[in-house]
Every structure is written in structure tokens, then in C-alpha cells.
C-alpha positions in Angstrom: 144.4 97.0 14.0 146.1 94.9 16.9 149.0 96.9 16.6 146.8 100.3 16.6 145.2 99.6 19.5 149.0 98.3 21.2 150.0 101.8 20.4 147.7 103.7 21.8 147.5 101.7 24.9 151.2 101.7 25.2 151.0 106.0 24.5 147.8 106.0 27.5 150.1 104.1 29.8 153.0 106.5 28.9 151.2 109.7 29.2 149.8 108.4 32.7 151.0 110.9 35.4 154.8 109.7 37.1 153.1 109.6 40.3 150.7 106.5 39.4 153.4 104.4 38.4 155.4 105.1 41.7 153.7 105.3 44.3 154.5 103.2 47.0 157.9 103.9 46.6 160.1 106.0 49.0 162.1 109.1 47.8 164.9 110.1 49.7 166.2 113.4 49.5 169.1 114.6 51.2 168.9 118.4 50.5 165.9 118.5 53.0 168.2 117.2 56.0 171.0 118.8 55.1 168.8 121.9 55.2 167.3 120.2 58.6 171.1 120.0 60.1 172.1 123.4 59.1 168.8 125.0 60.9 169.7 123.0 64.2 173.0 124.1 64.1 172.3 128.4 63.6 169.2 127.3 66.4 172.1 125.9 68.3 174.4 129.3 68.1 171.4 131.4 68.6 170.6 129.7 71.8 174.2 130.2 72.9 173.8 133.6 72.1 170.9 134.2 73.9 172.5 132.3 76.9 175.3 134.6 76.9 172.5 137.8 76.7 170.7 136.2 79.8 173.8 136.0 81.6 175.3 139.6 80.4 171.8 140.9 81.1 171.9 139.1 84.9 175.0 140.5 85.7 174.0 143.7 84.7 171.3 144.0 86.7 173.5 142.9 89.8 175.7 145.9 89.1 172.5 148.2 89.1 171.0 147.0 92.0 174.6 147.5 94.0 174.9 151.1 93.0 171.0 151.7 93.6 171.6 150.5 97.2 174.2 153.1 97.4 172.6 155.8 95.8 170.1 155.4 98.8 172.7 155.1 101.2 174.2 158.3 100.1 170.9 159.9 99.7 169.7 158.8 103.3 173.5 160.2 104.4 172.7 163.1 102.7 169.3 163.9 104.5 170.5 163.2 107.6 173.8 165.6 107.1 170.6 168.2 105.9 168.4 167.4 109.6 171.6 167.9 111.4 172.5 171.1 110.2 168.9 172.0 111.0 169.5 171.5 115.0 172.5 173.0 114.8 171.2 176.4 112.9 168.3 176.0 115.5 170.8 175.5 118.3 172.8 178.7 117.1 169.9 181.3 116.6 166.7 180.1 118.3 168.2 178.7 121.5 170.2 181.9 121.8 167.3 184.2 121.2 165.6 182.1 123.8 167.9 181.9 126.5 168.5 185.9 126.5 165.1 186.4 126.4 164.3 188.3 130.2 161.1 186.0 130.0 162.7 183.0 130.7 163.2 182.6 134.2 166.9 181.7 135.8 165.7 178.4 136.5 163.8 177.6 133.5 167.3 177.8 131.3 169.1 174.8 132.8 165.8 172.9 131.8 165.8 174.5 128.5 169.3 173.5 128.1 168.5 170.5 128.7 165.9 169.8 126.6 167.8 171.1 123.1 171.0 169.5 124.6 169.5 166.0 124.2 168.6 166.0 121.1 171.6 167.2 119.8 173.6 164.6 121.6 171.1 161.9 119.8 172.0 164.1 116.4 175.9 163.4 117.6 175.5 159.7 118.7 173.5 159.1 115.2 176.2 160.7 113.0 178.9 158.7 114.9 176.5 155.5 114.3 176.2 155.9 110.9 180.5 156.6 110.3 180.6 153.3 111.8 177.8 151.5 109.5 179.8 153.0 106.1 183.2 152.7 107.3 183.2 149.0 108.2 181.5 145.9 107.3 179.4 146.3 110.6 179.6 142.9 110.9 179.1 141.5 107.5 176.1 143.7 106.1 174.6 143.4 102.5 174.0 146.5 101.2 169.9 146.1 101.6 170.4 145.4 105.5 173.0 148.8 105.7 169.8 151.0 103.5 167.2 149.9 105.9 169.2 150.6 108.8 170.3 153.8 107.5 166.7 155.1 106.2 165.8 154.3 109.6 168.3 156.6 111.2 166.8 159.0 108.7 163.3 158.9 109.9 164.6 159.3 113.6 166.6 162.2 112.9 163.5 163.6 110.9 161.3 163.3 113.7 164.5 165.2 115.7 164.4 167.9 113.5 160.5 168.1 114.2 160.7 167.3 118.1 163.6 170.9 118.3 160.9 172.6 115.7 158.2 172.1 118.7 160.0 172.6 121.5 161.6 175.9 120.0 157.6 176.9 119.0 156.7 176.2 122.4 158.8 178.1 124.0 158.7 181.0 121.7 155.4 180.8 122.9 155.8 181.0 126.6 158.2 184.0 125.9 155.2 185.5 124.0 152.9 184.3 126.5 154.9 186.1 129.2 155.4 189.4 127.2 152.1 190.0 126.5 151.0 189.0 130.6 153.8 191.9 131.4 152.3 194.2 129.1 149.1 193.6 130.5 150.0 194.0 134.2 151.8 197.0 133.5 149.2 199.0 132.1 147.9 201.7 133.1 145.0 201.9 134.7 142.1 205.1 135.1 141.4 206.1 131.7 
């Protein structure tokens, strides 16, 4: 019966889980770090990568932002070529019309001359301005500095274009003016 009971005590202690005998004890296994090591190495690569993306991406955007800066200097060359080809139509058809109108006085035309011949030498000086901003560094520009100075000369040759629009209204207007005072003092009278 001894032995019986050694048996079955020996099968219970046999048929106990692995774990209760060994704990305690450390396990080492080396599949886990060598898994550990491969991840830190493709982590490794993939940071590379997305170094060299950054970078790529960087220059990239560098390169854009040069040829935005001369799409706008173009564009802002472009509008102002447009304004002064406005003053000079003006110059060619509405000055004329003005100047042989017999309602301008003799004397009024060298101040009517005047007047248009201004702006079109400020139209003149502002091309020759800008042919120097694009044909040279003037003095060492980025390409931000040469824009703003450029969209500037835009506005001002805008607000030329506007300044020859009034004057060639207002004197469009004295001619009218005038006509209509002749027509009136040349009427006749005694219905």
C-alpha cells in the first residue's frame, strides 16, 4: 500500500503543470532579440529613407518657390508691358483727337502736351527701371526683394494708366463742354 500511495504521489507530482516546478528560473530566448535587432535595423533604413524624402522634398520646394518668384516677375512684367501699351494707344488716338479738336484753345495744347507727356516719360523711365532690375543683379537682389519691387512698379504704372484715363475724360469733357456752349450761343434767336 506504501508503494501505491509512492505511485500516485510520484504520477500527481509528474502530472503537475511545467510551470510550478520552474518558476523562478530565467528563460532565455534568442529568437526574440534577434527579431529585436532585425526590427532596429529595417527602423534604421526607413529612417534613412525618410531623411533622404525630407531632404528631396526641401529641395523641391526651394526649386518651386524660385520659379513662383519668377512667374510673378514675369507676370508683373507682363502687366506693365499691357499699362504701357495703354498710354501709348491713348497717346496715339485720344491725344490726337484732342489736340485737333477747334475747342481747344492755341494755348491750352502746350499744357495738354504737357500733361500726357509726363506720364509717358514716367511709362519710359519705369520700363528702363525695370530692364535694369532683370538684366542685372541690382545689387545682389533675392528674388522676393526684385517681386516686390517689381509689383510695385506695377501698381504705379496702374494708377498711370488711370491718371491718362482721367485726364483724357476730362478733357473730352471740356471739348464737350465747349461744343455744346458754341451751339448754344449760336442759336438762333426769335422763334
Amino acid at each position: 500500500m506504501k508503494t501505491k500511495i509512492l505511485i500516485i504521489a510520484t504520477a500527481i507530482i509528474l502530472l503537475l503543470p511545467a510551470r510550478a516546478a520552474c518558476q523562478g528560473m530565467p528563460v532565455y530566448d534568442n529568437t526574440n532579440f534577434v527579431s529585436l535587432v532585425k526590427q532596429l535595423v529595417e527602423s534604421g533604413k526607413q529612417t534613412a529613407q525618410l531623411i533622404k524624402s525630407v531632404k528631396f522634398l526641401k529641395d523641391a520646394k526651394e526649386s518651386i518657390e524660385k520659379v513662383s518668384n519668377v512667374v510673378r516677375q514675369l507676370k508683373a512684367v507682363e502687366e506693365i508691358g499691357r499699362d504701357n501699351q495703354r498710354l501709348i494707344q491713348v497717346m496715339q488716338h485720344d491725344l490726337q483727337d484732342i489736340l485737333n479738336s477747334p475747342y481747344i484753345k492755341p494755348e491750352e495744347i502746350s499744357l495738354v502736351t504737357e500733361s500726357f507727356e509726363t506720364i509717358v516719360q514716367n511709362s519710359l523711365d519705369t520700363m528702363d527701371f525695370i530692364d535694369e532690375i532683370l538684366s542685372s543683379d541690382y545689387l545682389k537682389m533675392s528674388d522676393a526683394e526684385r517681386t516686390e519691387i517689381l509689383k510695385k512698379k506695377e501698381k504705379e504704372s496702374k494708377e498711370m494708366v488711370s491718371n491718362i484715363t482721367v485726364r483724357t475724360k476730362r478733357y473730352r469733357d471740356i471739348i464737350s463742354f465747349r461744343k455744346m456752349q458754341d451751339k448754344i450761343n449760336k442759336r438762333e434767336t426769335g422763334y
